[in-house]
CHARMM internal coordinates of N, CA and C (Angstrom, degrees):
IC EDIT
DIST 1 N 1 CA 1.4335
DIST 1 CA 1 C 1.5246
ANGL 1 N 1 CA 1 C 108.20
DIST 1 C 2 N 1.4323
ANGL 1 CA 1 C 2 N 109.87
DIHE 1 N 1 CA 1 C 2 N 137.28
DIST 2 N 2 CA 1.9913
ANGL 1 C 2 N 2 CA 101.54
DIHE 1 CA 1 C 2 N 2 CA 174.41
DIST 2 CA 2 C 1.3980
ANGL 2 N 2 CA 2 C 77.49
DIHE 1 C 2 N 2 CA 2 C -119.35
DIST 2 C 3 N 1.5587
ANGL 2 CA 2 C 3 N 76.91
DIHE 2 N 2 CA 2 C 3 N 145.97
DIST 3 N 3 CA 1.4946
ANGL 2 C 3 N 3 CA 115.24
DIHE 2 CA 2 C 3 N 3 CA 178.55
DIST 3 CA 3 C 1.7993
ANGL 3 N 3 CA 3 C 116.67
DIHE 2 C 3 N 3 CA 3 C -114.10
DIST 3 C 4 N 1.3699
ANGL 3 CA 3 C 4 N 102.70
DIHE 3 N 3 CA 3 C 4 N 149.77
DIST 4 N 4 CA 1.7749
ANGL 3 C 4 N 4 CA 87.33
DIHE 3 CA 3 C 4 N 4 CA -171.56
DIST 4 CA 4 C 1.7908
ANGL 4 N 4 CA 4 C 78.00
DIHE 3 C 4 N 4 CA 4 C -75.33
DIST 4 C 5 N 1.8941
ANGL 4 CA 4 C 5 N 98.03
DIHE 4 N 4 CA 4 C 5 N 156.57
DIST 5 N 5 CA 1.5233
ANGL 4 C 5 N 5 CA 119.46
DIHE 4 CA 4 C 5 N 5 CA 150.56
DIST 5 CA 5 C 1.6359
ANGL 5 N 5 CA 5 C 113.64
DIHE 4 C 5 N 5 CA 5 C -38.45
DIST 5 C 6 N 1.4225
ANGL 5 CA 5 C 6 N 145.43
DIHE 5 N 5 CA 5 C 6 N -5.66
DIST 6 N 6 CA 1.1459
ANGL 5 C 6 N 6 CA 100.09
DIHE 5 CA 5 C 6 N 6 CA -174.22
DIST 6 CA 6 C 2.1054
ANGL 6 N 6 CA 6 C 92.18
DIHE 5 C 6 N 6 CA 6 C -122.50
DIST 6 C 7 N 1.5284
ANGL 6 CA 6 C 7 N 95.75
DIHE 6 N 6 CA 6 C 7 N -8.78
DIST 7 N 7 CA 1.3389
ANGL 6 C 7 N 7 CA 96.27
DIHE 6 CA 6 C 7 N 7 CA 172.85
DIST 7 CA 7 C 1.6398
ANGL 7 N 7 CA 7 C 119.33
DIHE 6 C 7 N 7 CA 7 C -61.56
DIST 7 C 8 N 0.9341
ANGL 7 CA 7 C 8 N 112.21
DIHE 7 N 7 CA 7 C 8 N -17.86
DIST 8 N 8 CA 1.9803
ANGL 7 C 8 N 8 CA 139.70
DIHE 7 CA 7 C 8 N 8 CA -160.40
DIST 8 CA 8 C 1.7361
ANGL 8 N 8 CA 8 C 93.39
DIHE 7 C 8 N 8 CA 8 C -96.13
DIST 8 C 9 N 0.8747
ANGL 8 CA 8 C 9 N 131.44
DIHE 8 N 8 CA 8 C 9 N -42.59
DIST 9 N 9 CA 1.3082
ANGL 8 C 9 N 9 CA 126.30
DIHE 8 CA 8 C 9 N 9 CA 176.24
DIST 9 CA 9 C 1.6674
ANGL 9 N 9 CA 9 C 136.40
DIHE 8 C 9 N 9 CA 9 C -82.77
DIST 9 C 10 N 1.2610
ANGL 9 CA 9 C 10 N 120.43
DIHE 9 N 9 CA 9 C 10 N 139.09
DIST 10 N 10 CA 1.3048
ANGL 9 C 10 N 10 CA 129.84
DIHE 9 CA 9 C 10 N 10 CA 168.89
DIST 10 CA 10 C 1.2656
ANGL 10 N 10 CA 10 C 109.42
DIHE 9 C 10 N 10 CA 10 C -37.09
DIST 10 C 11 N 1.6637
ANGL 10 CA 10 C 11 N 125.56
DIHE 10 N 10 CA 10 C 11 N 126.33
DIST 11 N 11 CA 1.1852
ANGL 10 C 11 N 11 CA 128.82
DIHE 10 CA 10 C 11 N 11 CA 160.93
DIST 11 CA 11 C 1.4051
ANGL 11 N 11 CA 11 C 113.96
DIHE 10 C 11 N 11 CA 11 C -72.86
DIST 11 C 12 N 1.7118
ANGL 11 CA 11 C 12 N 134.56
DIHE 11 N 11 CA 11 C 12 N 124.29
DIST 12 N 12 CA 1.0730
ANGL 11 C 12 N 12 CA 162.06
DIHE 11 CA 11 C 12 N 12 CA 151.06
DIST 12 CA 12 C 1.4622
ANGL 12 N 12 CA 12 C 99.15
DIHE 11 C 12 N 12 CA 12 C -44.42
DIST 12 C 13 N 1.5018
ANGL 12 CA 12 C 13 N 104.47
DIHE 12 N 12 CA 12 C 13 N 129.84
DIST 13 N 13 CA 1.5377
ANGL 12 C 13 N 13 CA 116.10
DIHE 12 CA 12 C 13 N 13 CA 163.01
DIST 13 CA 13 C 1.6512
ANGL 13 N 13 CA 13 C 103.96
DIHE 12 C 13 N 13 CA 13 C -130.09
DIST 13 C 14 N 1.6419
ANGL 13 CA 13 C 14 N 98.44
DIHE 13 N 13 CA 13 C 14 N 155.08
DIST 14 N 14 CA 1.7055
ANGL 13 C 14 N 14 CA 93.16
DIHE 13 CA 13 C 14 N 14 CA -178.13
DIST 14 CA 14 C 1.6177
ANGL 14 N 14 CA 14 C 109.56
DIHE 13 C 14 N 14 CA 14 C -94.55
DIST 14 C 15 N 1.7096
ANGL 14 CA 14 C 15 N 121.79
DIHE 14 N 14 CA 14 C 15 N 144.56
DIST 15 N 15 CA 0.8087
ANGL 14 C 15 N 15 CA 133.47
DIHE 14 CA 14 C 15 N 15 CA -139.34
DIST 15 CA 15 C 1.8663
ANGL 15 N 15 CA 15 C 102.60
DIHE 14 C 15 N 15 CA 15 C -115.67
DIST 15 C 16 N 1.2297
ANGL 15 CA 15 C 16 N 121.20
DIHE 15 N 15 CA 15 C 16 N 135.20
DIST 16 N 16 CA 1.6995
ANGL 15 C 16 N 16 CA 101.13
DIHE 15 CA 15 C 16 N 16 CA -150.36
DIST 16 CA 16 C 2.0164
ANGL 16 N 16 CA 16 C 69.55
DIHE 15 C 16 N 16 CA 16 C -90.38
DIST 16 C 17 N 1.9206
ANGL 16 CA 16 C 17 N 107.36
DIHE 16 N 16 CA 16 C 17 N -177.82
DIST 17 N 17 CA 0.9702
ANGL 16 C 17 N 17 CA 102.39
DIHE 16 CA 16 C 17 N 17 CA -175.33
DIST 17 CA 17 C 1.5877
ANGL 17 N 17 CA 17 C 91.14
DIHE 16 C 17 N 17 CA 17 C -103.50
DIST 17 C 18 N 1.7297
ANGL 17 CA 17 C 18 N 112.75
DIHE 17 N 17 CA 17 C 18 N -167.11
DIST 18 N 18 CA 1.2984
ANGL 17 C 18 N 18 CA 115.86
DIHE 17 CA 17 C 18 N 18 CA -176.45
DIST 18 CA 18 C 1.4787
ANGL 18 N 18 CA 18 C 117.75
DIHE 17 C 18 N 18 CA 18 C -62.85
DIST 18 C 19 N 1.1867
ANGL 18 CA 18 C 19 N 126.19
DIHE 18 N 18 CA 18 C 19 N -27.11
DIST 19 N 19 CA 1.3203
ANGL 18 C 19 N 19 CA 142.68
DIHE 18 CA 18 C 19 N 19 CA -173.38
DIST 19 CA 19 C 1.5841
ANGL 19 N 19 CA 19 C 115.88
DIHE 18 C 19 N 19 CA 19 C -127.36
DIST 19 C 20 N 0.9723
ANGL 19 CA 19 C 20 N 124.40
DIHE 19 N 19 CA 19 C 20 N 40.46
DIST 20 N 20 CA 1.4700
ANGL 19 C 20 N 20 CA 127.61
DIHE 19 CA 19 C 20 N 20 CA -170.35
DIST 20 CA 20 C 2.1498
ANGL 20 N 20 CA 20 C 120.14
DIHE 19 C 20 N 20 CA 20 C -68.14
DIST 20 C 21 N 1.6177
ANGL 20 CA 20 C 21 N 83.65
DIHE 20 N 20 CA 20 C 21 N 132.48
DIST 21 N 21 CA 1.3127
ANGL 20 C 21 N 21 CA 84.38
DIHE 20 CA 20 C 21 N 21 CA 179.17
DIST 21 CA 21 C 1.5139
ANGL 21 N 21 CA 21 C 117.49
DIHE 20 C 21 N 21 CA 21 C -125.04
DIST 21 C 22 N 1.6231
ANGL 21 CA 21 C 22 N 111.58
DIHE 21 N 21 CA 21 C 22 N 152.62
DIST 22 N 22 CA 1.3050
ANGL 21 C 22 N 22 CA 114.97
DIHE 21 CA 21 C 22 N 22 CA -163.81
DIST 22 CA 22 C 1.5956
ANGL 22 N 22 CA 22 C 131.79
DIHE 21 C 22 N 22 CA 22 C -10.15
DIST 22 C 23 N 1.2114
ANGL 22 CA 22 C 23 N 116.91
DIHE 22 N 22 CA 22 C 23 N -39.44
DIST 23 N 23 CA 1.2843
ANGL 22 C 23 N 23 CA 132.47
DIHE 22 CA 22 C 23 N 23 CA -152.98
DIST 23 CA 23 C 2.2033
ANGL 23 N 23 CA 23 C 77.33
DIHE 22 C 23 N 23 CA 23 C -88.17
DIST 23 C 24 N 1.3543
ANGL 23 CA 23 C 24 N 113.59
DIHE 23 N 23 CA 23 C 24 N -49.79
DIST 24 N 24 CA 1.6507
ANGL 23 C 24 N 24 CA 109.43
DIHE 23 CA 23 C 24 N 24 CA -165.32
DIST 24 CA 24 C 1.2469
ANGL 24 N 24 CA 24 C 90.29
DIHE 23 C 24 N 24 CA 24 C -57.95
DIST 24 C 25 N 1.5080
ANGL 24 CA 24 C 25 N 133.80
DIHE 24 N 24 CA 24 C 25 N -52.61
DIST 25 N 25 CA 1.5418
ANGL 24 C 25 N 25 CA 123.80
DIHE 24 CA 24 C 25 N 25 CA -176.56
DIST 25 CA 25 C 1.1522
ANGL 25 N 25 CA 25 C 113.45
DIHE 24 C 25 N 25 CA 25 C -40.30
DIST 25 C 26 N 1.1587
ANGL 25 CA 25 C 26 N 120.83
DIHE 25 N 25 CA 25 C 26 N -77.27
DIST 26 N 26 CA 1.4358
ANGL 25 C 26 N 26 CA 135.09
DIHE 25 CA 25 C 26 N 26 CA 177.29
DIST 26 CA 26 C 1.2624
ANGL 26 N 26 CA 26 C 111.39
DIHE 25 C 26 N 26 CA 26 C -37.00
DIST 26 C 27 N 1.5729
ANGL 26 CA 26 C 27 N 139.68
DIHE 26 N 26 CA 26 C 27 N -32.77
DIST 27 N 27 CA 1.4357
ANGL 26 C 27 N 27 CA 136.26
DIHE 26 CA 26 C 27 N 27 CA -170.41
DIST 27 CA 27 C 1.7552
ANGL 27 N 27 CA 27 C 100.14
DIHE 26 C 27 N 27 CA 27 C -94.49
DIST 27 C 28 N 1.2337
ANGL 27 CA 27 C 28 N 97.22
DIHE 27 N 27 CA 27 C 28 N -26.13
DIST 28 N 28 CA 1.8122
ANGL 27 C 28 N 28 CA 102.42
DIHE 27 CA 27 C 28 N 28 CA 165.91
DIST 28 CA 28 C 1.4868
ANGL 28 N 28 CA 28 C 138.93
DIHE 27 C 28 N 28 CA 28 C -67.95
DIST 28 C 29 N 1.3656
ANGL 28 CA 28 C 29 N 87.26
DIHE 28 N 28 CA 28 C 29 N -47.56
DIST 29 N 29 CA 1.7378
ANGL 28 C 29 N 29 CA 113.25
DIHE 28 CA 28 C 29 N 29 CA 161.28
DIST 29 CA 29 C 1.4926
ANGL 29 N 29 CA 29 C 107.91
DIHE 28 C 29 N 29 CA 29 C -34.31
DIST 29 C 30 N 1.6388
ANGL 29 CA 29 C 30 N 97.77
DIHE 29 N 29 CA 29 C 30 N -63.41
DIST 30 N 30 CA 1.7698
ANGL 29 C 30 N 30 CA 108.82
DIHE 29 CA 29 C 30 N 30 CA -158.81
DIST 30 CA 30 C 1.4587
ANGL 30 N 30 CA 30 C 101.80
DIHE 29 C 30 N 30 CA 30 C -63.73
DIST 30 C 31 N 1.8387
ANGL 30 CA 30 C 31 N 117.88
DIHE 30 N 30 CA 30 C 31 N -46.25
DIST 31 N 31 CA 0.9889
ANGL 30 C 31 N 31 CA 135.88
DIHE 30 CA 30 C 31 N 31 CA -146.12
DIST 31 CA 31 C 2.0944
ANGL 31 N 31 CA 31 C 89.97
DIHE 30 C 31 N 31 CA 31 C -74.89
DIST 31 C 32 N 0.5990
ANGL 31 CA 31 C 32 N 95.91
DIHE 31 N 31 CA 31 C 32 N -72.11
DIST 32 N 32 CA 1.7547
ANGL 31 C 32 N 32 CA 103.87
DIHE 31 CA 31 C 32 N 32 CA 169.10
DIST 32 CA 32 C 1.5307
ANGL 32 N 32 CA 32 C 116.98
DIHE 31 C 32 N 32 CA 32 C -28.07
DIST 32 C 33 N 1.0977
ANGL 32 CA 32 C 33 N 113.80
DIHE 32 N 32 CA 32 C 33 N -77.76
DIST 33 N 33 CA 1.5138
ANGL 32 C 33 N 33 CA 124.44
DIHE 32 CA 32 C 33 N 33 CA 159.72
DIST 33 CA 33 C 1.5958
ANGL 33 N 33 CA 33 C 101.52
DIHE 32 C 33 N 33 CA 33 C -23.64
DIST 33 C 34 N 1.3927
ANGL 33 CA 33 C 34 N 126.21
DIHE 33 N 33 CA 33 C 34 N -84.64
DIST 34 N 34 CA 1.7319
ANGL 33 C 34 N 34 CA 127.21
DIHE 33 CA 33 C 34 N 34 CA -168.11
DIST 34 CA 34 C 1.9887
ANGL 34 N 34 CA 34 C 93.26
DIHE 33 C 34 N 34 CA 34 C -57.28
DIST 34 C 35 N 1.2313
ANGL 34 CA 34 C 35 N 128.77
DIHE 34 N 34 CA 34 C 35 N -35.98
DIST 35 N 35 CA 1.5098
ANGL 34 C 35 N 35 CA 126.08
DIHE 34 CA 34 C 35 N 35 CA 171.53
DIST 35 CA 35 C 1.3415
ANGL 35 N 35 CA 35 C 116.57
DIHE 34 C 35 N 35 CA 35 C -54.28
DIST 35 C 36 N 1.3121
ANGL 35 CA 35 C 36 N 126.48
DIHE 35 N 35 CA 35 C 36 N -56.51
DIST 36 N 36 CA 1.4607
ANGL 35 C 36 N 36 CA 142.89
DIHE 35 CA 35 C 36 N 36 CA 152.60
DIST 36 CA 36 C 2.1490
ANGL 36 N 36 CA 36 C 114.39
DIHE 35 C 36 N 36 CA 36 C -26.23
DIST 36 C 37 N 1.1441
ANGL 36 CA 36 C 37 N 73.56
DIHE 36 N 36 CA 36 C 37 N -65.46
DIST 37 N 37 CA 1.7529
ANGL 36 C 37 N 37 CA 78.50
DIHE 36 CA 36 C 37 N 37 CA 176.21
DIST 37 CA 37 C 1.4688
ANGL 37 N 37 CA 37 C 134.19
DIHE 36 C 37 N 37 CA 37 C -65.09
DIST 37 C 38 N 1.5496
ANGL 37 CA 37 C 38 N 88.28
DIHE 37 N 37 CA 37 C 38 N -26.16
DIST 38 N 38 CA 1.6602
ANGL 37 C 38 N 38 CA 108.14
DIHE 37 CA 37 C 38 N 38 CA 175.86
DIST 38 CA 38 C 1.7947
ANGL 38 N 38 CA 38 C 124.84
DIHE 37 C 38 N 38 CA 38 C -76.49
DIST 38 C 39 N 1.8177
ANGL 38 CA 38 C 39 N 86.61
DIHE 38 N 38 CA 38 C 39 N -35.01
DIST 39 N 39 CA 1.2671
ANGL 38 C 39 N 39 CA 95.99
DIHE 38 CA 38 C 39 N 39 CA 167.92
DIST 39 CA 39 C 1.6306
ANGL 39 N 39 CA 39 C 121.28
DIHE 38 C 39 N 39 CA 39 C -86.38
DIST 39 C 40 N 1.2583
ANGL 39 CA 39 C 40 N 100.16
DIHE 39 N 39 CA 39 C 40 N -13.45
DIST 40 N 40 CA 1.7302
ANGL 39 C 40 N 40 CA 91.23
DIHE 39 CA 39 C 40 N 40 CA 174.34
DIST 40 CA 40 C 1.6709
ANGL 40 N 40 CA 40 C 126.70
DIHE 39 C 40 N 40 CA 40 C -105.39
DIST 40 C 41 N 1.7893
ANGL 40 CA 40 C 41 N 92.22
DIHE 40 N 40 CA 40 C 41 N -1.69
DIST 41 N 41 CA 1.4758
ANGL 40 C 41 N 41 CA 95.56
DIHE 40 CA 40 C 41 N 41 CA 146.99
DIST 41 CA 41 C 1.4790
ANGL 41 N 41 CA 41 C 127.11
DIHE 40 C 41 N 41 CA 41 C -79.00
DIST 41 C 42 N 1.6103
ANGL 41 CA 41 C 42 N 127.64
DIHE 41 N 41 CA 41 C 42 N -37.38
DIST 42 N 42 CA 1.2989
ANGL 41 C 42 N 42 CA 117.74
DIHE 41 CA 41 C 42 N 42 CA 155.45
DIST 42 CA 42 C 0.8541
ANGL 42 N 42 CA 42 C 134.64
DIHE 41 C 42 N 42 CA 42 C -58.03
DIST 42 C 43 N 1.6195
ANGL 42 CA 42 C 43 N 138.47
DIHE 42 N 42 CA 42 C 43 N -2.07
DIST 43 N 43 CA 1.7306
ANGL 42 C 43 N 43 CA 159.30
DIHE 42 CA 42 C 43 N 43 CA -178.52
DIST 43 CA 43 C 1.5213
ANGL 43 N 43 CA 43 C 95.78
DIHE 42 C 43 N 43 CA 43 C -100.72
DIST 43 C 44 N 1.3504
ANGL 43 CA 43 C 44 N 119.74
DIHE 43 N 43 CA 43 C 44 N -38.83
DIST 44 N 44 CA 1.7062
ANGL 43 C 44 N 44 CA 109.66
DIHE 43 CA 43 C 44 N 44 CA 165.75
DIST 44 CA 44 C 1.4026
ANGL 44 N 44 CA 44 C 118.73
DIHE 43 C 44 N 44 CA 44 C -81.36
DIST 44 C 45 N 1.0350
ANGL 44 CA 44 C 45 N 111.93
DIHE 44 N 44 CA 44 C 45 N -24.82
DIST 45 N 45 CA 1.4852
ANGL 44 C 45 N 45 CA 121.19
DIHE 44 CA 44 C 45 N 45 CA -178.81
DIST 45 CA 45 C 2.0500
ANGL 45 N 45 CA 45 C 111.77
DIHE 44 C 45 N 45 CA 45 C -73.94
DIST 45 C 46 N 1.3439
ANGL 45 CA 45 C 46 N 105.46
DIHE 45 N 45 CA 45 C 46 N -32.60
DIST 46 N 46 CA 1.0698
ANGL 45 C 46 N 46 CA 113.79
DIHE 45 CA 45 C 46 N 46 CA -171.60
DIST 46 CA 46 C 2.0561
ANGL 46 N 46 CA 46 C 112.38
DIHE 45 C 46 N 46 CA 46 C -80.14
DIST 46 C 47 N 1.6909
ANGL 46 CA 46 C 47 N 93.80
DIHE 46 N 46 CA 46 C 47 N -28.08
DIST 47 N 47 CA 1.4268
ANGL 46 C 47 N 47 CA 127.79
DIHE 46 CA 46 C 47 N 47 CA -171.83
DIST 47 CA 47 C 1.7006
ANGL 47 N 47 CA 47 C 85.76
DIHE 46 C 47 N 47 CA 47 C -74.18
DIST 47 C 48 N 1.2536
ANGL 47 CA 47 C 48 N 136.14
DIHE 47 N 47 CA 47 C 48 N -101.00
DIST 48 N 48 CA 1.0640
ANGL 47 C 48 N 48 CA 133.72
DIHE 47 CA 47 C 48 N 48 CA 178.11
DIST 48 CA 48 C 1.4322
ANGL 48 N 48 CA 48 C 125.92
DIHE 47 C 48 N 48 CA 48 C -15.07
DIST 48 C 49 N 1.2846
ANGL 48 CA 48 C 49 N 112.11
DIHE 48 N 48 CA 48 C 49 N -45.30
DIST 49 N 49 CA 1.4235
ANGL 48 C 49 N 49 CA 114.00
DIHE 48 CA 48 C 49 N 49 CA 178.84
DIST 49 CA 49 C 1.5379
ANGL 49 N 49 CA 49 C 112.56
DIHE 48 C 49 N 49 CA 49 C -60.16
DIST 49 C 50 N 1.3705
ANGL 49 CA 49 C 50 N 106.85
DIHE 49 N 49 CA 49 C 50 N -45.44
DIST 50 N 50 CA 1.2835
ANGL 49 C 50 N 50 CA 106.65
DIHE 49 CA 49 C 50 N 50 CA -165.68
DIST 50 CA 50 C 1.6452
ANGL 50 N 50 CA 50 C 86.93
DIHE 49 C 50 N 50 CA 50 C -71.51
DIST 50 C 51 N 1.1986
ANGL 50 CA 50 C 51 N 123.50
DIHE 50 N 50 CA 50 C 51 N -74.78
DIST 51 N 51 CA 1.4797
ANGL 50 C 51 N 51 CA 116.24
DIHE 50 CA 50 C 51 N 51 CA -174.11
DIST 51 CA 51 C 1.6477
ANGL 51 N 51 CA 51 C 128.09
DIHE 50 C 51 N 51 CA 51 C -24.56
DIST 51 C 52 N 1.2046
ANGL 51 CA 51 C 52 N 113.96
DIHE 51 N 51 CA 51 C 52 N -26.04
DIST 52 N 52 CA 1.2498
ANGL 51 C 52 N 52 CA 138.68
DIHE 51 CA 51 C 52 N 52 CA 168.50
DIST 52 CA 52 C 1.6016
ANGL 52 N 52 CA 52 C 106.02
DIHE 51 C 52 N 52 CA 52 C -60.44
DIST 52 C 53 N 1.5833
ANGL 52 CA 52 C 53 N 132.09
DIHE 52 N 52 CA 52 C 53 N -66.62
DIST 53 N 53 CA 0.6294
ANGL 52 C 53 N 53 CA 172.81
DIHE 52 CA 52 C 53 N 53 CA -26.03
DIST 53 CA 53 C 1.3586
ANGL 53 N 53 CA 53 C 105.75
DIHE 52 C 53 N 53 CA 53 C 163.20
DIST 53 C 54 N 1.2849
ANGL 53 CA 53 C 54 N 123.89
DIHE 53 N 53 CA 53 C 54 N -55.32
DIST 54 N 54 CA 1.2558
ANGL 53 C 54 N 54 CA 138.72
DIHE 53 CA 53 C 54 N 54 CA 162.24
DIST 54 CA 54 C 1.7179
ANGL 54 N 54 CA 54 C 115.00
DIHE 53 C 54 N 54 CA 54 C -81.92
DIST 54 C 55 N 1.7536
ANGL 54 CA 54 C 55 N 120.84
DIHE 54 N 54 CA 54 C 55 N -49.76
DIST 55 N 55 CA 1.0890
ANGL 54 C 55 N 55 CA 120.72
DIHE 54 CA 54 C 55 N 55 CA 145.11
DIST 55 CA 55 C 2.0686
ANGL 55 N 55 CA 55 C 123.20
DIHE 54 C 55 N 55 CA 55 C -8.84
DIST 55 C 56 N 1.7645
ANGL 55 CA 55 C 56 N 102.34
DIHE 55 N 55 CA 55 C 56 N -69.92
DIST 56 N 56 CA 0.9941
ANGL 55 C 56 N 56 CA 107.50
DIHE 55 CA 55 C 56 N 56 CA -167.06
DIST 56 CA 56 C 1.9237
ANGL 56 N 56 CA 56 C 115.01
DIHE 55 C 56 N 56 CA 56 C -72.19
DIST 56 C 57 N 1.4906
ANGL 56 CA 56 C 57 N 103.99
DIHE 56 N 56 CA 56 C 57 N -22.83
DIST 57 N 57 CA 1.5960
ANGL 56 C 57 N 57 CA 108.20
DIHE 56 CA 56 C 57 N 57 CA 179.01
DIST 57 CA 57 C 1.5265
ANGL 57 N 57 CA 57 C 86.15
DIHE 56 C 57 N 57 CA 57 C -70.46
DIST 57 C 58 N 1.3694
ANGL 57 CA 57 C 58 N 127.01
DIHE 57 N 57 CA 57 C 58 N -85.33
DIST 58 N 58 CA 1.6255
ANGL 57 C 58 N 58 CA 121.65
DIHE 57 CA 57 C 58 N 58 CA -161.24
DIST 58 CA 58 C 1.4256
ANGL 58 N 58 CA 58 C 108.96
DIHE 57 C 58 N 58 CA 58 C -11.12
DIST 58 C 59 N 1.5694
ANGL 58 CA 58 C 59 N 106.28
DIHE 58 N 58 CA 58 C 59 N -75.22
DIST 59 N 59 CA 1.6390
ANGL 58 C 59 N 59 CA 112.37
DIHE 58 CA 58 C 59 N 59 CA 179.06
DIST 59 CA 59 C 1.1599
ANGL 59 N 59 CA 59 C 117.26
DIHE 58 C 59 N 59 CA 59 C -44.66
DIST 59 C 60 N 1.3835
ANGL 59 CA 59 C 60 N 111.86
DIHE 59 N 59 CA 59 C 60 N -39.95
DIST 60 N 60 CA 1.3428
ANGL 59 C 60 N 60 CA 94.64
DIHE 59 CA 59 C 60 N 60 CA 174.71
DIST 60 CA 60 C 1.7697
ANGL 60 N 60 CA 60 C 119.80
DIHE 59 C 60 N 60 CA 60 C -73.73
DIST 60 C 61 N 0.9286
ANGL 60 CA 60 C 61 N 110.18
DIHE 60 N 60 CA 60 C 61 N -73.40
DIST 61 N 61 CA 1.6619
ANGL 60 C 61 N 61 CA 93.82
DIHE 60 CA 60 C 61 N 61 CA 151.07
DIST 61 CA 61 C 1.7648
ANGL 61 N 61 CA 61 C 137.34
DIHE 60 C 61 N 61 CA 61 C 21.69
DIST 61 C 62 N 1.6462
ANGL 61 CA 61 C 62 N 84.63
DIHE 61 N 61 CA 61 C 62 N -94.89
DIST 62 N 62 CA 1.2247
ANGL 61 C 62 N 62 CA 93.38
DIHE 61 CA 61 C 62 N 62 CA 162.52
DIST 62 CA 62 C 1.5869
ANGL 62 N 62 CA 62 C 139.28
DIHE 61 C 62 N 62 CA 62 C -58.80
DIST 62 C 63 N 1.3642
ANGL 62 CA 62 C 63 N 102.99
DIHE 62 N 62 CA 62 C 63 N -19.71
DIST 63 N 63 CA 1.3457
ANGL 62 C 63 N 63 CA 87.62
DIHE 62 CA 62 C 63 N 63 CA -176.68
DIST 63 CA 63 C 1.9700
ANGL 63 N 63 CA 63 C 91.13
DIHE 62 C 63 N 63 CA 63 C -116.63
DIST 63 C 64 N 1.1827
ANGL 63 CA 63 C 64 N 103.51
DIHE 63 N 63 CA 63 C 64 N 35.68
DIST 64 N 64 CA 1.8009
ANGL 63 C 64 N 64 CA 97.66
DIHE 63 CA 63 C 64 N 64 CA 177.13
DIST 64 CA 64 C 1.3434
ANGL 64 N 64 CA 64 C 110.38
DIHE 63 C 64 N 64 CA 64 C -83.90
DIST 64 C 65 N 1.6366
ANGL 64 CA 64 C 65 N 113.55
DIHE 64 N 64 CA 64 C 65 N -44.09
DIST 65 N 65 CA 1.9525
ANGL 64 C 65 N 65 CA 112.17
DIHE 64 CA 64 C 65 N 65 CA 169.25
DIST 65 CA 65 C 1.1300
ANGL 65 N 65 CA 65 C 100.42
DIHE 64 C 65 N 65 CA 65 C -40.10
DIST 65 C 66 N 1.4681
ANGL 65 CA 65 C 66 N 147.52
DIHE 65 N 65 CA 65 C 66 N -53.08
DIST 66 N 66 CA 1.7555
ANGL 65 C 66 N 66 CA 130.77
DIHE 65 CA 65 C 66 N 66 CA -135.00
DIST 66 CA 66 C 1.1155
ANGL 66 N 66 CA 66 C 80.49
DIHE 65 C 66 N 66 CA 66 C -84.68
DIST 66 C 67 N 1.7560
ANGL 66 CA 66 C 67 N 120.46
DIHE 66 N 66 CA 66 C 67 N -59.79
DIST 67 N 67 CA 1.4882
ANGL 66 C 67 N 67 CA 119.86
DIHE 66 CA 66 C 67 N 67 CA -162.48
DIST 67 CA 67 C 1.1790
ANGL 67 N 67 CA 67 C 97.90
DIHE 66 C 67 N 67 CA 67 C -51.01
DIST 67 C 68 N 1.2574
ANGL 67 CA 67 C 68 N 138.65
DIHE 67 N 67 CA 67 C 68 N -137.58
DIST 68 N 68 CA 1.5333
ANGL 67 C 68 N 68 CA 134.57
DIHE 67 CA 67 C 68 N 68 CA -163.01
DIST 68 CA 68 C 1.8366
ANGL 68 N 68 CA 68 C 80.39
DIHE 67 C 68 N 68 CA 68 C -163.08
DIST 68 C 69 N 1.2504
ANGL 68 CA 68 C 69 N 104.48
DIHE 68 N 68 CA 68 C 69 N -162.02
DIST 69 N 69 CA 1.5666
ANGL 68 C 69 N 69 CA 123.64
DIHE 68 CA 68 C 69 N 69 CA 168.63
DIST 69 CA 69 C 1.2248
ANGL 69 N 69 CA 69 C 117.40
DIHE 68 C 69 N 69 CA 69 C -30.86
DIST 69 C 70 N 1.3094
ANGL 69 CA 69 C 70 N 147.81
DIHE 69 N 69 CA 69 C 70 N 116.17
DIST 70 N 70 CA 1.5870
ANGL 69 C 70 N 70 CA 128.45
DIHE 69 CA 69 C 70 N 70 CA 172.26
DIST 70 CA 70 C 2.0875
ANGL 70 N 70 CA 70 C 96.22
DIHE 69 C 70 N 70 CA 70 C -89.21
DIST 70 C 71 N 0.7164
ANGL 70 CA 70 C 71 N 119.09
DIHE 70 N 70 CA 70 C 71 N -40.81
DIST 71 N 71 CA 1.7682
ANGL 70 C 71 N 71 CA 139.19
DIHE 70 CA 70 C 71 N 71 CA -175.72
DIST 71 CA 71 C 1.6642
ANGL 71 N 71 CA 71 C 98.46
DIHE 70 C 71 N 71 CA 71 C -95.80
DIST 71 C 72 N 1.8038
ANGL 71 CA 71 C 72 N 99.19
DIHE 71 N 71 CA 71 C 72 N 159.21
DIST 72 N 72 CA 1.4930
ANGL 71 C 72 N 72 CA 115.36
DIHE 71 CA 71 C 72 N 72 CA 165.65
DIST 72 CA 72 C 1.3439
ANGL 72 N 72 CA 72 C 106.27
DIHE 71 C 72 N 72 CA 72 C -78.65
DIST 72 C 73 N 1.4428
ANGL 72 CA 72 C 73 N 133.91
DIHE 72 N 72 CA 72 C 73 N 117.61
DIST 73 N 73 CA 1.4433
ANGL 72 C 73 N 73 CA 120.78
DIHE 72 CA 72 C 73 N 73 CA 174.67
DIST 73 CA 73 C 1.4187
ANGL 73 N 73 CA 73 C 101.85
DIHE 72 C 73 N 73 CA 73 C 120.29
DIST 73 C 74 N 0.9394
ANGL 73 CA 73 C 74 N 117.68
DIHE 73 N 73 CA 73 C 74 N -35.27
DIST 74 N 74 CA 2.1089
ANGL 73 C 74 N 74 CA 120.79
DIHE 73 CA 73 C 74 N 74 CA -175.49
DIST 74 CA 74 C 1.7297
ANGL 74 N 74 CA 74 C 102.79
DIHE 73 C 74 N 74 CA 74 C -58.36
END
COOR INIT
IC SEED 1 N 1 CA 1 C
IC BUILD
């Protein structure tokens, strides 16, 4: 299966600092939230593919008896 580059990767979360003050919450919050979304568009993106993916073996499959041989040896 190929996968796009960003489905394949660890989702990034933002990290508060040792001493964090209101304003770091708040820049974390947001920052997390757009992190969140990013990663669960590559978790759909990765979902589809495969679904795609499997989609296209079945069909192929199924319609490989009518076709005849696709390979030497099949």
């Amino acid at each position: 299966m190929i996968l796009a580059e960003a489905a394949t990767q660890p989702c990034e979360l933002a990290v508060l600092p040792e001493r964090p003050t209101a304003a770091d919450l708040e820049a974390a919050y947001v920052r997390r939230g757009a992190q969140v979304t990013a990663c669960d568009a590559a978790r759909r993106l990765a979902v589809e593919t495969l679904r795609a993916e499997r989609d296209l073996i079945d069909a192929w499959a199924q319609g490989r008896g009518a076709a005849g041989p696709i390979l030497p040896g099949d």
